[in-house]
Backbone as CSV, one residue per row, in Angstrom:
resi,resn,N_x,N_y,N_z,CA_x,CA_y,CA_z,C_x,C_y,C_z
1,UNK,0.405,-24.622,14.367,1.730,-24.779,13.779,2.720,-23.916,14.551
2,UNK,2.577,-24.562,16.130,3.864,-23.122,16.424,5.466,-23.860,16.105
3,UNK,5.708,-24.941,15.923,6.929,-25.508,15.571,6.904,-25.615,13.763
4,UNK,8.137,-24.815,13.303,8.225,-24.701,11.897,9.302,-25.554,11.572
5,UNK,10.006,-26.127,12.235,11.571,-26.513,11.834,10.955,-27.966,10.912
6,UNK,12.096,-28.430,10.150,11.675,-29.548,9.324,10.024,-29.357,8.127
7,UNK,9.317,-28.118,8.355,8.273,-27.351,7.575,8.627,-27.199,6.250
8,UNK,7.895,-26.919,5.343,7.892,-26.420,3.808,6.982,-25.001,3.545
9,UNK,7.842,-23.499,3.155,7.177,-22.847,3.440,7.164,-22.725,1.868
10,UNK,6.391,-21.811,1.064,6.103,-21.777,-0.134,5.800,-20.198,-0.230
11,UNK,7.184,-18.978,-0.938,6.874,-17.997,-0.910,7.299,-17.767,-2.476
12,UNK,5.829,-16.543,-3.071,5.791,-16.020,-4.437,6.409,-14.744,-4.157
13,UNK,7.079,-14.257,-4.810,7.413,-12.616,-4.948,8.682,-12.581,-3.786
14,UNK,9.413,-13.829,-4.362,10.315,-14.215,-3.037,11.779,-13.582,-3.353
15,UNK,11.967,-12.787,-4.272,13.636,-12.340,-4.820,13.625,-11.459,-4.353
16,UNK,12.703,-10.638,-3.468,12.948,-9.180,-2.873,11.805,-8.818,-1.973
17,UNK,11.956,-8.016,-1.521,10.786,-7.225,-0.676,10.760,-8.426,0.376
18,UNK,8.887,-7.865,0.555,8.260,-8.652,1.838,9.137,-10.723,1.560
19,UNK,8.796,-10.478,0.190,8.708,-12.180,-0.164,10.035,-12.700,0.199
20,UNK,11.458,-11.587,0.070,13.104,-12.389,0.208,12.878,-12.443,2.157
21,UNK,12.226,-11.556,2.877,12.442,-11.249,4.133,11.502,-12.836,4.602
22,UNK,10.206,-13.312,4.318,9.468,-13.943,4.517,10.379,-15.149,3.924
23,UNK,10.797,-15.523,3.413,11.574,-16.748,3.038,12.947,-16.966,4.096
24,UNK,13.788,-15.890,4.302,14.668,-15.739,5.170,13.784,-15.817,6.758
25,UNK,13.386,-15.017,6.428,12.815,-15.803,8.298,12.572,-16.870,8.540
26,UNK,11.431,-17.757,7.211,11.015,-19.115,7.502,12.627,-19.863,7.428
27,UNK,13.193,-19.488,7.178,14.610,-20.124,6.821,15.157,-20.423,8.317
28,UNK,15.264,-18.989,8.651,15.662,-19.526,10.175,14.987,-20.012,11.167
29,UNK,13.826,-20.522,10.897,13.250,-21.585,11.585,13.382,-22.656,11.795
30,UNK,14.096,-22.745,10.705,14.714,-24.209,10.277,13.631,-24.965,8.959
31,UNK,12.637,-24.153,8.414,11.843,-24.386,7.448,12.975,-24.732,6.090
32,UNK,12.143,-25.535,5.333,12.849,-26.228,3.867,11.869,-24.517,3.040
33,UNK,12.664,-24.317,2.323,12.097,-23.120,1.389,11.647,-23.229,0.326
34,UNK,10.282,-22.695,-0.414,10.618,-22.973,-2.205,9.899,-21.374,-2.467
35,UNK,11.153,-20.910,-3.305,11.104,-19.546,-3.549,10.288,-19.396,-5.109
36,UNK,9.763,-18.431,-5.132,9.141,-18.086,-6.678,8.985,-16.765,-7.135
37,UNK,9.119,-16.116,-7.661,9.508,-15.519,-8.602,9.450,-15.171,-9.620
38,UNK,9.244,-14.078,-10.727,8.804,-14.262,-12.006,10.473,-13.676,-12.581
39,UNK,11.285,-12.650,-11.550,12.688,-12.123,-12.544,13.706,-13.399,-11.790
40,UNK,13.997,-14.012,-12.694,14.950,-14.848,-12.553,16.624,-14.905,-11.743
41,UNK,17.648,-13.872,-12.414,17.995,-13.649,-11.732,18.221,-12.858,-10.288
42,UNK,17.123,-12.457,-10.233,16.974,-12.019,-8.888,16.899,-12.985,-7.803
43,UNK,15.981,-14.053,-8.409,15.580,-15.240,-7.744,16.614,-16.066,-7.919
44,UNK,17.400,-16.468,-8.308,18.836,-16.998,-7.928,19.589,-16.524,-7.093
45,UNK,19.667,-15.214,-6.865,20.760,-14.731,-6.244,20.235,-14.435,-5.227
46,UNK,18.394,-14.506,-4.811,18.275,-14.767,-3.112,18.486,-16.007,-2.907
47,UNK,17.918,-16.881,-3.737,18.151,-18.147,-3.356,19.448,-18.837,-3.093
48,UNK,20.388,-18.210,-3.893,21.967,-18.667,-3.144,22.148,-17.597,-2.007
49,UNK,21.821,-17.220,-1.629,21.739,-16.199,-0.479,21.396,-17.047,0.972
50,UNK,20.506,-17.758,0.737,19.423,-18.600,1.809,20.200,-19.841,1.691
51,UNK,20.834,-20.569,0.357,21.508,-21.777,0.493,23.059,-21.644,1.296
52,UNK,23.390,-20.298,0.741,24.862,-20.070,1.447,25.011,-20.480,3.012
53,UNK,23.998,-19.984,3.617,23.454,-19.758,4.856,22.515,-21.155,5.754
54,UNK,22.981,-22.083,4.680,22.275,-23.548,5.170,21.401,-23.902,4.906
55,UNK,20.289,-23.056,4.467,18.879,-23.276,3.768,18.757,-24.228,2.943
56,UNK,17.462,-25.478,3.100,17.583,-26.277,1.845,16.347,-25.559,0.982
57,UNK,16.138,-25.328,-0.482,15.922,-24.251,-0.829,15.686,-24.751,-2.663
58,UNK,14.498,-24.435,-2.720,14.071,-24.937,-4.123,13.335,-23.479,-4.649
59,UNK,14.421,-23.323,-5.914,14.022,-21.506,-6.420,12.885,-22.225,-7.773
60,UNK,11.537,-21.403,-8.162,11.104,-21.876,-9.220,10.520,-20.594,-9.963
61,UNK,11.149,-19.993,-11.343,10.754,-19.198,-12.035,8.766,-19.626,-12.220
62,UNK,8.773,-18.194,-11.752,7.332,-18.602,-11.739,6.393,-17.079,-12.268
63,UNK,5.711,-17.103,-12.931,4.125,-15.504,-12.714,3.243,-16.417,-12.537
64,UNK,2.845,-15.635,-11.415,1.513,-16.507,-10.463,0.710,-15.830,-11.306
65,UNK,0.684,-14.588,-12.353,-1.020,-14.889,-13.155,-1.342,-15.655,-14.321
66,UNK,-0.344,-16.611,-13.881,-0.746,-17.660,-14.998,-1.055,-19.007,-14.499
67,UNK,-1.688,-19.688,-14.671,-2.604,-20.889,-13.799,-2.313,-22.008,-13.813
68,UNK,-1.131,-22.231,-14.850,-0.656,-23.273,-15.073,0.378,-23.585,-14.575
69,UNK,1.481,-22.290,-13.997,2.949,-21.905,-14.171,2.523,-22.124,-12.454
70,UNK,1.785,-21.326,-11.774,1.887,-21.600,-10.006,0.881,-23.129,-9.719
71,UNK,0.412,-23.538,-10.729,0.009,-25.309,-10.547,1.770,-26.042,-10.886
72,UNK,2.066,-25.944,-11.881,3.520,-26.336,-11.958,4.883,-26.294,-10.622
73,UNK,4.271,-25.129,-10.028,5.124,-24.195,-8.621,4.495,-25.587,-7.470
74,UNK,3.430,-25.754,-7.344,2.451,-26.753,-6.713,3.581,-28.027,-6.875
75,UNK,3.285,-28.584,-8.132,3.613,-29.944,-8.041,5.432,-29.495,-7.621
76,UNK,5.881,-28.936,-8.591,7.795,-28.895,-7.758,7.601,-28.995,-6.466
77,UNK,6.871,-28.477,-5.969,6.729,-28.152,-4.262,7.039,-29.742,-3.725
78,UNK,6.082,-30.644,-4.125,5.439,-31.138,-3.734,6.424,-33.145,-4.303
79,UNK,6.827,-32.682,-5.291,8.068,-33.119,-6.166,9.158,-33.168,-5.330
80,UNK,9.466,-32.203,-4.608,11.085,-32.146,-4.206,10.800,-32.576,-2.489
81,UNK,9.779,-32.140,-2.089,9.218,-32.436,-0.159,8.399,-32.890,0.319
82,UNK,7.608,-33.291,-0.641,6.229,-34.454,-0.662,5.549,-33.612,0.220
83,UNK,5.541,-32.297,0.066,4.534,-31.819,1.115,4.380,-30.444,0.932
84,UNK,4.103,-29.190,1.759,3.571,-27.885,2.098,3.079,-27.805,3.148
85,UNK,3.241,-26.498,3.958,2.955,-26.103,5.181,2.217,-24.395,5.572
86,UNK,2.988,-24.061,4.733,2.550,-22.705,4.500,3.166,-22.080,2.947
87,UNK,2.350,-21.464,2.417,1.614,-21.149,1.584,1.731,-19.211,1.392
88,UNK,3.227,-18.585,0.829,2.718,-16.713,1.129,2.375,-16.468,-0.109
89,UNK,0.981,-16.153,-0.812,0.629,-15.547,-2.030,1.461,-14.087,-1.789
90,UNK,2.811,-13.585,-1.797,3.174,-12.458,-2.051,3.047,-11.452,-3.376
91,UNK,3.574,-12.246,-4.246,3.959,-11.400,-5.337,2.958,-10.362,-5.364
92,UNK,3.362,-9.252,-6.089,2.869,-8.197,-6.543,2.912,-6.932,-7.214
93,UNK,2.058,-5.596,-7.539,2.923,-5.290,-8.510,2.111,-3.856,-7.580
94,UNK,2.493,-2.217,-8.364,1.563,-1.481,-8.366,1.467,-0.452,-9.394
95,UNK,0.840,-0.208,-10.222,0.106,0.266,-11.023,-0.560,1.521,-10.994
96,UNK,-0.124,2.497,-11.802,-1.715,3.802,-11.133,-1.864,5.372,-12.329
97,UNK,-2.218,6.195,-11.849,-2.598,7.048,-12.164,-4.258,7.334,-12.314
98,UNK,-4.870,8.261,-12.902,-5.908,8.699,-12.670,-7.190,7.724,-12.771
99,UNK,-8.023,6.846,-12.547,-8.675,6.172,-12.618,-9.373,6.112,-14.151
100,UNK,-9.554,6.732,-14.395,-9.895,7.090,-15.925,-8.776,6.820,-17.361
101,UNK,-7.975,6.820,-16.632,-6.882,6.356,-17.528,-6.271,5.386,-17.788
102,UNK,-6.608,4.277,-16.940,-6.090,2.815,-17.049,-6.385,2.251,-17.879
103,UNK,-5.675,2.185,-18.609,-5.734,1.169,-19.480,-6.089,-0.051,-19.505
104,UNK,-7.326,-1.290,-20.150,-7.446,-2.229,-20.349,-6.453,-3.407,-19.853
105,UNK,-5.638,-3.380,-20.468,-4.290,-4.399,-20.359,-3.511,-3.988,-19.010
106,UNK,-3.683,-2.704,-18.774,-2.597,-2.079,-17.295,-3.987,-2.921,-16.055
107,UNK,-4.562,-2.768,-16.233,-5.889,-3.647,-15.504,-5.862,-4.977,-15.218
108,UNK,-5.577,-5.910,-16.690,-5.361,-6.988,-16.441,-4.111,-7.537,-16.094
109,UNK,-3.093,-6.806,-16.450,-1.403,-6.779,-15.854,-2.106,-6.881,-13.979
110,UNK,-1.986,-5.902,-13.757,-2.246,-5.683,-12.028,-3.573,-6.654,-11.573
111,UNK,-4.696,-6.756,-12.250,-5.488,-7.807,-11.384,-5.030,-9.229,-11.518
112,UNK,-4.236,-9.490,-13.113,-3.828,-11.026,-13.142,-2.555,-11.100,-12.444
113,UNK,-1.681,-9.980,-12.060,-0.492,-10.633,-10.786,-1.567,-10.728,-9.322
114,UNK,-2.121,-9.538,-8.841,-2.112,-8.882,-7.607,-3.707,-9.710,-6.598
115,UNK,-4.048,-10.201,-8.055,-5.629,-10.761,-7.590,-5.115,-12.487,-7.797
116,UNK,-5.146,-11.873,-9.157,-5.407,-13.606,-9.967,-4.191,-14.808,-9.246
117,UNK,-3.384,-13.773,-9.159,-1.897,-15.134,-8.652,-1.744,-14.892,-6.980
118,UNK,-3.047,-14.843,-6.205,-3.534,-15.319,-5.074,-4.281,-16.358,-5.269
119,UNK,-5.142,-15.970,-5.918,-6.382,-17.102,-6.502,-5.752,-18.420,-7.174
120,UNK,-4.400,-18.445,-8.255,-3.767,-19.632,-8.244,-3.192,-19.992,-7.410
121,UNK,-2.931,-19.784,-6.617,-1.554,-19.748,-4.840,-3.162,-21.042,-4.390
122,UNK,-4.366,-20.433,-3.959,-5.212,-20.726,-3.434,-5.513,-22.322,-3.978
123,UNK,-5.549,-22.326,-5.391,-6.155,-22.854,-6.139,-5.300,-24.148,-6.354
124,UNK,-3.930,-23.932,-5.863,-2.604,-24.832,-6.504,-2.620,-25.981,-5.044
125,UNK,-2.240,-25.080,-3.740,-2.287,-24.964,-2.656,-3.074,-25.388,-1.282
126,UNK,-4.206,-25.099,-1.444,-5.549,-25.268,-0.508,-5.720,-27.168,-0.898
127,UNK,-5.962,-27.372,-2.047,-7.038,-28.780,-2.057,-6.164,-29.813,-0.970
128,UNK,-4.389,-29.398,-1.394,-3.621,-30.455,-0.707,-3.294,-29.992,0.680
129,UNK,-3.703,-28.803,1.105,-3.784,-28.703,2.367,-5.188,-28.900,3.558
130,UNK,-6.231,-28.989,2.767,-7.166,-29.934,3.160,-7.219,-31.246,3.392
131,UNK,-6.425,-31.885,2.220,-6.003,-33.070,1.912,-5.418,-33.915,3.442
132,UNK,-4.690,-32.909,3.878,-3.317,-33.266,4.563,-3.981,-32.636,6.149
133,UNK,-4.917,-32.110,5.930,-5.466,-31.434,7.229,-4.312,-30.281,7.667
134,UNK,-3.630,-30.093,7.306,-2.654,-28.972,8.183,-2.352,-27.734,7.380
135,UNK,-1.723,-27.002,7.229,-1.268,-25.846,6.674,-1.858,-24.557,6.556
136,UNK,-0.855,-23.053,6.619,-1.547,-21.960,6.821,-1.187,-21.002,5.353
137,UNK,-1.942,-20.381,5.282,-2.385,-19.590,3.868,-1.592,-18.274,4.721
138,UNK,-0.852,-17.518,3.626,-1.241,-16.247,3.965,-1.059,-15.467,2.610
139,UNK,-1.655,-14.201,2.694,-2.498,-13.587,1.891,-1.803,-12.478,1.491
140,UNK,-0.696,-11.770,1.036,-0.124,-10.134,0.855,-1.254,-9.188,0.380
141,UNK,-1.837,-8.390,1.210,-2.809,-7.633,0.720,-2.267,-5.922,0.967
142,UNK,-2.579,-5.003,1.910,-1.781,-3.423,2.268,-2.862,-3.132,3.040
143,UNK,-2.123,-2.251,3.332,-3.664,-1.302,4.279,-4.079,-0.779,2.614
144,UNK,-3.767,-0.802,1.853,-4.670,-0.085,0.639,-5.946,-1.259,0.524
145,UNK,-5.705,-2.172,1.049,-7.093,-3.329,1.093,-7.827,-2.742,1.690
146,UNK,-7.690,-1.962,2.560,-8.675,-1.548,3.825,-8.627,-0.016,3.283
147,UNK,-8.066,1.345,2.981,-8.489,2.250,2.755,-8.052,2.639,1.138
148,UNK,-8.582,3.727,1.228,-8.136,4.100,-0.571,-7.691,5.517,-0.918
149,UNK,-7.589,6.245,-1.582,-7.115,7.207,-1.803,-7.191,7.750,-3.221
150,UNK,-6.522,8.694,-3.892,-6.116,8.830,-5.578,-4.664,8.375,-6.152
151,UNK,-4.858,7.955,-7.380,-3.860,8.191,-8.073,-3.357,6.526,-7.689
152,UNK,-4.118,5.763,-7.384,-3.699,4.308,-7.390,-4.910,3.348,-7.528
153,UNK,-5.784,3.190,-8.404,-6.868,2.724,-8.079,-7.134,1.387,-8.476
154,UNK,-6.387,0.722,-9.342,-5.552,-0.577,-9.577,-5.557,-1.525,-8.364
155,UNK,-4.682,-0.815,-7.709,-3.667,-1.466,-6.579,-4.943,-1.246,-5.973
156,UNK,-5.949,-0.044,-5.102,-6.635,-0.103,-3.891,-7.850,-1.183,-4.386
157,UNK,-8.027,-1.390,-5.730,-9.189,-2.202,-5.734,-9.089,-3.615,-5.682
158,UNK,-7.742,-4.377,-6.143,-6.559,-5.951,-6.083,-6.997,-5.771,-5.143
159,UNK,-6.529,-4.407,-4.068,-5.527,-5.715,-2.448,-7.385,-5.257,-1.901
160,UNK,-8.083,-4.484,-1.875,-9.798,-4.883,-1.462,-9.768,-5.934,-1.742
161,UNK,-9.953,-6.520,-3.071,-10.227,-8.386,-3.187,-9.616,-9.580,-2.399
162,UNK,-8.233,-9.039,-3.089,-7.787,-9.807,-1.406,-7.807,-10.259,0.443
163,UNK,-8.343,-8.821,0.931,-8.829,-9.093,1.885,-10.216,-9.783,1.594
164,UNK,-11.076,-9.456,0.839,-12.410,-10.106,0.916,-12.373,-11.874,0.429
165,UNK,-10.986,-11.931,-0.540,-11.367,-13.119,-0.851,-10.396,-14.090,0.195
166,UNK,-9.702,-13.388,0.987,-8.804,-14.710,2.555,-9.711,-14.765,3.554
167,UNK,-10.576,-13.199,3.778,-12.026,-13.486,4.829,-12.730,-14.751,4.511
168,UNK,-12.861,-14.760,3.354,-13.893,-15.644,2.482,-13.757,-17.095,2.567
169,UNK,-11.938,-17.139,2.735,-11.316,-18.378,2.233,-11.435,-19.141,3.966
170,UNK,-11.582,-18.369,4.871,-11.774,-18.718,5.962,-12.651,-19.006,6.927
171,UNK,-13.481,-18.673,6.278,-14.994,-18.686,6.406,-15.287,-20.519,5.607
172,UNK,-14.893,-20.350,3.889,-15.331,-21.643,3.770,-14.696,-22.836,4.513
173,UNK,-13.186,-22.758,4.701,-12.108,-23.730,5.512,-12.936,-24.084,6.782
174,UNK,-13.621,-23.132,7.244,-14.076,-23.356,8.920,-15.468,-23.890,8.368
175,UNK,-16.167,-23.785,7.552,-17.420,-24.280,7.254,-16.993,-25.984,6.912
176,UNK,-16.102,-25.938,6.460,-15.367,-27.662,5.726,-15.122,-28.980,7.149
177,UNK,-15.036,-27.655,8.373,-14.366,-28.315,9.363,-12.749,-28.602,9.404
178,UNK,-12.302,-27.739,8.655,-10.746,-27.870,8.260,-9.936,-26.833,9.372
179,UNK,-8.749,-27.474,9.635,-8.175,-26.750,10.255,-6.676,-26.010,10.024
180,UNK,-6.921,-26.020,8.449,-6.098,-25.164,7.361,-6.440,-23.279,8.141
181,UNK,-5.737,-22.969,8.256,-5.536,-21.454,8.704,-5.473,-20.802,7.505
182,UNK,-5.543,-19.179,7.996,-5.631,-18.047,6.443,-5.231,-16.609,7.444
183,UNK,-4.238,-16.012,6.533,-4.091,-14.790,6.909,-3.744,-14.042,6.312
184,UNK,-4.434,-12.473,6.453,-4.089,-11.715,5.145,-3.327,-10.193,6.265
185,UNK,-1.908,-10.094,5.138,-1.221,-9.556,5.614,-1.291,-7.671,5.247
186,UNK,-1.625,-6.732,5.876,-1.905,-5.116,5.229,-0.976,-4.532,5.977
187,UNK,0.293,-4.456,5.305,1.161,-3.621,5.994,0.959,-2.485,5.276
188,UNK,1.509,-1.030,5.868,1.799,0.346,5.609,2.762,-0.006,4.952
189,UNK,3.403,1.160,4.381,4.626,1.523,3.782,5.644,0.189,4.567
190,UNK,6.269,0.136,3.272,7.949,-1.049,3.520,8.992,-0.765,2.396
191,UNK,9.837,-0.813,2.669,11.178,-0.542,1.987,10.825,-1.633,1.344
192,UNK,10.127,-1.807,-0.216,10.732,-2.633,-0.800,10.370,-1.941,-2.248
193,UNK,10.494,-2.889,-3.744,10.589,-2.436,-5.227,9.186,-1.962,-5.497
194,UNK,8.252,-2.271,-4.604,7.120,-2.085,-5.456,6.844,-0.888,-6.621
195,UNK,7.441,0.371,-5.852,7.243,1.132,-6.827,8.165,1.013,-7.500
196,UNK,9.013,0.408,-8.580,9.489,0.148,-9.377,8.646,-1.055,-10.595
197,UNK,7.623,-1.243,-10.220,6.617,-2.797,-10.790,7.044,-2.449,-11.886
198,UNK,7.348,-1.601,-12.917,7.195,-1.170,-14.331,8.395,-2.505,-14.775
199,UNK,9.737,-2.543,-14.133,10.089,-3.185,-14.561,10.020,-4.991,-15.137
200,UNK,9.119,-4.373,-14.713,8.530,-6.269,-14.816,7.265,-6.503,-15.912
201,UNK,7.317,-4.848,-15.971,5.692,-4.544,-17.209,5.564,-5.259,-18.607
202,UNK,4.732,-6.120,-18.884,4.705,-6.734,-20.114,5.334,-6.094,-21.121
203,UNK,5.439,-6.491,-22.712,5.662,-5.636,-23.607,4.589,-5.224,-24.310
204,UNK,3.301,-6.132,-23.955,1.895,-5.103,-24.505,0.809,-4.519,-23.261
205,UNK,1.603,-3.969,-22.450,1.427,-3.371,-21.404,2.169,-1.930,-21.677
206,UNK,0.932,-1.120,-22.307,1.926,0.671,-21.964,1.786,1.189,-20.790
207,UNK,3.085,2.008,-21.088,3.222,2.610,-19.537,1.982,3.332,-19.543
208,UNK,1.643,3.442,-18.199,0.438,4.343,-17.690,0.898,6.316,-17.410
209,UNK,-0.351,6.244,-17.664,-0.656,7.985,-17.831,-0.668,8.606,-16.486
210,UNK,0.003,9.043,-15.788,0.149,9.208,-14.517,-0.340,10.516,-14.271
211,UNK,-0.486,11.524,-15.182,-1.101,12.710,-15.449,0.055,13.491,-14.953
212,UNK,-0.627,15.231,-14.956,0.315,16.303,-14.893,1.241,15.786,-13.749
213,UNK,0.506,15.489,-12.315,1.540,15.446,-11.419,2.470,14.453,-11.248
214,UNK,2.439,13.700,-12.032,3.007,12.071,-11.597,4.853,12.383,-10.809
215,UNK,5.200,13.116,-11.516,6.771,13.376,-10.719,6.675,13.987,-9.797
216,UNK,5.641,14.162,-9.419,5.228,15.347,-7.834,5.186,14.038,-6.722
217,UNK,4.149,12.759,-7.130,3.357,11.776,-6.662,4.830,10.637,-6.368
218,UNK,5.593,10.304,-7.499,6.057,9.571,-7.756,7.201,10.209,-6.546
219,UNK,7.918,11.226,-6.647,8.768,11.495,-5.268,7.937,11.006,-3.782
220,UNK,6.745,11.571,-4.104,6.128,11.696,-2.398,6.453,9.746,-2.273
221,UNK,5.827,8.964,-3.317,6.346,7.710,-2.953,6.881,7.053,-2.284
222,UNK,8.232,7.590,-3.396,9.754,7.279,-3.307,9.901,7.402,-1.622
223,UNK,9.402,8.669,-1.677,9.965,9.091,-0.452,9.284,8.220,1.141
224,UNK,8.314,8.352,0.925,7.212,7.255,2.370,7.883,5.379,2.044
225,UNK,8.100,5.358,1.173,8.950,3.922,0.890,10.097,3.868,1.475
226,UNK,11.115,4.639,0.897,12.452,4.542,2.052,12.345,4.985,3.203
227,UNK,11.536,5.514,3.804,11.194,5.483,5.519,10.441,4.509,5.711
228,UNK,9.898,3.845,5.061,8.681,2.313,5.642,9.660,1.383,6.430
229,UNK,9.080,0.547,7.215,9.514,-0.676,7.665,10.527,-1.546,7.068
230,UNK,11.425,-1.946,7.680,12.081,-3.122,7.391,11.274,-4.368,6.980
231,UNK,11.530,-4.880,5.921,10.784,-6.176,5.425,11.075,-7.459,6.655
232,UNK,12.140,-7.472,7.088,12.287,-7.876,7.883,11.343,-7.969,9.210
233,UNK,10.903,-6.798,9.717,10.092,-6.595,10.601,8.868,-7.003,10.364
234,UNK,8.264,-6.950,9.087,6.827,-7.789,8.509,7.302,-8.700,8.707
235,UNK,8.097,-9.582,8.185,7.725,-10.985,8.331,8.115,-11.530,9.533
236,UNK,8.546,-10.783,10.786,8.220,-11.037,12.230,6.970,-11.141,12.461
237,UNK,6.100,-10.084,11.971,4.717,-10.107,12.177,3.774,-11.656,11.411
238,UNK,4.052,-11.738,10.587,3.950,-13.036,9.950,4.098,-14.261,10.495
239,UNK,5.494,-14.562,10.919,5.414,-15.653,11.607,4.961,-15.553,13.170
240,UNK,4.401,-14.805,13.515,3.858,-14.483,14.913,2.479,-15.054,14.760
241,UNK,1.759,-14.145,13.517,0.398,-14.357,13.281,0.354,-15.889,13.079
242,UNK,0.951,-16.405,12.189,1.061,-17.968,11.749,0.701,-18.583,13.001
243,UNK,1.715,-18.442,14.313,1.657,-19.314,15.208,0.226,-18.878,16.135
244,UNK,-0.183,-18.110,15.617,-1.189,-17.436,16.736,-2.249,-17.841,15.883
245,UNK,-2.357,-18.172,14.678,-3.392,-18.948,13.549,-4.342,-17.253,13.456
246,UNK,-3.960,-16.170,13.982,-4.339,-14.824,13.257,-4.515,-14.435,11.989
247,UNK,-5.698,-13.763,11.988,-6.683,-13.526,10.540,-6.025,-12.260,9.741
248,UNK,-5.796,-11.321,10.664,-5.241,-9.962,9.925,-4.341,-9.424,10.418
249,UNK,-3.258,-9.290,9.821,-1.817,-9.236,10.324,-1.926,-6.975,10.014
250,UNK,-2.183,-6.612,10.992,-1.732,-4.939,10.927,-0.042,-5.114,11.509
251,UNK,0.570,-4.556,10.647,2.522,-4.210,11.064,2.326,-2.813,11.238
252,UNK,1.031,-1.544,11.109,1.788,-0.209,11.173,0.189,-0.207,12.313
253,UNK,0.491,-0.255,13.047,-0.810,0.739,14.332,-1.514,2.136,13.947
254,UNK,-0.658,3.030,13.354,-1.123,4.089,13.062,-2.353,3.501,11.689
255,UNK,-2.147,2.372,11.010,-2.911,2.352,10.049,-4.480,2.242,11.040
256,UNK,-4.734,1.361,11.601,-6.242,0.895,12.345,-6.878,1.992,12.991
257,UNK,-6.251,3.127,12.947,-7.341,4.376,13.168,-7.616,4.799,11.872
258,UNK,-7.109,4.470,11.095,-7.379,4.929,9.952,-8.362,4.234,8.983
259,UNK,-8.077,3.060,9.193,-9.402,2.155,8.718,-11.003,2.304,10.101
260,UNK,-9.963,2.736,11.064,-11.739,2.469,12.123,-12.679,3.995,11.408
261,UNK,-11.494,4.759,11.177,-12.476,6.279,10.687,-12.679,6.480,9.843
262,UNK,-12.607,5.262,8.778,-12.764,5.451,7.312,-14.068,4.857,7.400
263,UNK,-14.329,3.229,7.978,-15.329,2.681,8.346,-16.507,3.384,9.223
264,UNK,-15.853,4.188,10.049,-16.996,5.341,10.751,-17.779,6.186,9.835
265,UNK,-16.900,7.103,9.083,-17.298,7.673,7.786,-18.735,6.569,7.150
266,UNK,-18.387,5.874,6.756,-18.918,4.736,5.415,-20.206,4.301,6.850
267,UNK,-20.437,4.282,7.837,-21.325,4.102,8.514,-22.286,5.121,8.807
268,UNK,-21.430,6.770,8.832,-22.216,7.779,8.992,-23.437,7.820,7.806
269,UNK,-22.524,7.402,6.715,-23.408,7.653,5.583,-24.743,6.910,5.282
């Protein structure tokens, strides 16, 4: 797929972050857009953002952890362009504090956006891109897929699944004889809301217990977030990988020593 123009790209978690930058790029490809979203007006006001600007552009209130709502995202798709091309499971959330403290429901909040509404993306997505023989998957996962740390254990154990389950998804595609592509994206730090997810937190979702330090943690954040990458600059990396039909999209270099010596570690042992 190195020609996108006249394409249908299909991005979740598309009103901000990685997902508004990844829609705007496919945009200037000359790609047809369908944006999704779970805060509404947010997702209007990228989406007249991208239409202002010439984009033809189909916004659809959507939470991908619900199975019905990104099958619904499917057929609009598919309703308005008789088709799909690519496929960004973005959305996402992050979640944390002491591992011991997560709550039940803070669990299923973060695995049913961060896991589960890949797995509907997959699930909505894939049969008709088999169907059609063409189209590329890609996957929002972090370098937290690949290493881990404290005080987020939510988030490092989602985006693990994620990488294991786009390896997976590519593995069966190539076993099918299909020439549907998959790529899972682990960027470092990026200027975008994530750490803000709360606002989007159910109402039988309590806030999480972040323990003594959390305003210690919660600055250091803040702070490695507004120095991260331009979202913009990921989804350069994105549509690069796309055309290169690439499996694992690294945007920060400094991360892959960090996964080779984490993996060294886990081998010593």
């Amino acid at each position: 797929m190195e020609d996108f123009r006249d394409k249908v790209a299909v991005v979740t978690g598309a009103a901000s972050g990685i997902g508004f930058a990844l829609a705007r790029r496919f945009a200037s490809e000359g790609m047809k857009i369908v944006m999704a979203d779970v805060e509404e007006p947010a997702l209007k006001s990228a989406a007249d953002e991208l239409e202002s600007g010439g984009a033809d552009v189909l916004a659809v209130v959507t939470d991908v952890s619900d199975h019905d709502a990104v099958q619904a995202l499917a057929a609009a798709t598919f309703d308005r362009f008789d088709t799909a091309h690519i496929v960004c499971n973005n959305a996402g959330i992050g979640t944390g504090g002491p591992a011991w403290t997560i709550s039940e429901s803070q669990w299923r909040w973060i695995v049913g956006v961060n896991l589960m509404g890949v797995v509907h993306g997959i699930q909505a997505f894939v049969p008709r891109f088999v169907e059609q023989d063409e189209g590329h998957v890609v996957n929002t996962a972090s370098a937290a897929g690949l290493l881990t740390g404290p005080g987020m254990s939510p988030y490092f154990a989602t985006k693990h699944a994620v990488v294991a389950l786009s390896e997976s998804l590519q593995a069966d595609l190539a076993m099918a004889g299909s020439n549907v592509g998959v790529s899972v994206l682990c960027p470092g730090f990026v200027r975008t809301r994530i750490h803000e997810s709360d606002r989007n937190r159910p109402d039988d979702v309590p806030a999480p217990n972040a323990g003594p330090d959390a305003a210690e943690r919660r600055n250091m954040m803040n702070a490695l977030i507004a120095g991260g990458m331009d979202p913009a600059d990921v989804a350069d990396h994105v549509v690069n990988a796309v055309r290169a039909k690439k499996m694992h999209i690294f945007t920060h270099p400094e991360m892959i020593e960090a996964v080779r010596q984490r993996f060294t570690r886990v081998l010593e042992a």
